[in-house]
C-alpha positions as CSV (number, residue, x, y, z in Angstrom):
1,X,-17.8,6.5,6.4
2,X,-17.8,5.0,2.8
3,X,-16.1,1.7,2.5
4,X,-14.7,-0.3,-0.5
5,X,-12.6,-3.3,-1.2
6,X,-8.6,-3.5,-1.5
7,X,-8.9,-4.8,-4.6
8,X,-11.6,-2.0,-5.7
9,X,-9.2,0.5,-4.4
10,X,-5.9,-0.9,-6.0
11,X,-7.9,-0.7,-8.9
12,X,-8.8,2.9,-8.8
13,X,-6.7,4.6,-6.9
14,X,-6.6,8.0,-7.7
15,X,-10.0,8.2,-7.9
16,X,-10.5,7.1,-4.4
17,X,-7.4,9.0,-3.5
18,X,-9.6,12.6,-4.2
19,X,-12.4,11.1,-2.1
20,X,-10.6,10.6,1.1
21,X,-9.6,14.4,0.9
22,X,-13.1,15.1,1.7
23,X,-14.3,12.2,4.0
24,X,-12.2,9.3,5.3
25,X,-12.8,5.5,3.2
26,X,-12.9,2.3,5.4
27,X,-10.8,-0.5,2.8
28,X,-11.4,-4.1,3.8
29,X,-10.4,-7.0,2.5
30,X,-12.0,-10.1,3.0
31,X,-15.3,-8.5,4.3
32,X,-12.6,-7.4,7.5
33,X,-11.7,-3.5,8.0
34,X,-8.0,-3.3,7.6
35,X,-6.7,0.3,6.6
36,X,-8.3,3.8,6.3
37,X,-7.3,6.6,3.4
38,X,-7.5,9.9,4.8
39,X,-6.9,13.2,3.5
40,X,-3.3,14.6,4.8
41,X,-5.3,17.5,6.4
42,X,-7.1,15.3,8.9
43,X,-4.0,12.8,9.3
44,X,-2.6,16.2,11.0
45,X,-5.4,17.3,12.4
46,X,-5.4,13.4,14.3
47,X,-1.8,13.5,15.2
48,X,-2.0,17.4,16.7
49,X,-4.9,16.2,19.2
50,X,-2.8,12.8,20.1
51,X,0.4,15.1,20.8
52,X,-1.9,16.9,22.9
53,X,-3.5,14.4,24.6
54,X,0.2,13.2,25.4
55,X,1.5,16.3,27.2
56,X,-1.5,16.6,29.6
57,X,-1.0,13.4,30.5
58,X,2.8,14.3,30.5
59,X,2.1,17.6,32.8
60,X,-0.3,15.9,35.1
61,X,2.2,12.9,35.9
62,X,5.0,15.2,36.0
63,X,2.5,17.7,38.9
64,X,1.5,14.5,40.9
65,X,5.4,13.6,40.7
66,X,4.2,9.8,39.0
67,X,7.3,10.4,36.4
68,X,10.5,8.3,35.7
69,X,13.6,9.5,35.4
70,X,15.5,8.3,31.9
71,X,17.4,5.0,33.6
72,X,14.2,4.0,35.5
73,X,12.1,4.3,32.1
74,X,14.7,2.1,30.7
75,X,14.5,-0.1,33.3
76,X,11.0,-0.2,33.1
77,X,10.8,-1.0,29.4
78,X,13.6,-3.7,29.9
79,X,11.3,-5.4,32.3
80,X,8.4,-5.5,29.8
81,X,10.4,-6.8,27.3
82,X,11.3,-10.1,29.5
């Protein structure tokens, strides 16, 4: 994966903008990793195999019976909260 600085990339966006459609670009700042540009195409791509990865996980907690109901999720989340 190329890389480049925030500042390199601020300064020439679009021209880094027609790389990522091709291969992703690592921008740091600071010598630290802080963002990725990637081309729509694989942002979907990405997102389909999370939403995937999601429902089997969904289907097999739902087949072992390991699933709230809606008020016990709630619950659930209120008690992570405090």
């Amino acid at each position: 994966m190329k890389t480049a600085t925030a500042t390199d990339v601020n300064n020439r966006f679009g021209e880094f903008l027609n790389e990522a459609k091709s291969e992703p670009l690592a921008v740091n700042r600071n010598g630290r990793n802080v963002a990725v540009l990637l081309s729509w195409a694989e942002y979907q791509r990405l997102s389909g195999l999370e939403d995937a990865w999601w429902a089997a996980r969904a289907k097999a907690a739902e087949a072992e019976g390991g699933y709230l109901v809606p008020e016990e999720s709630m619950e659930a989340l209120l008690n992570l909260l405090h």
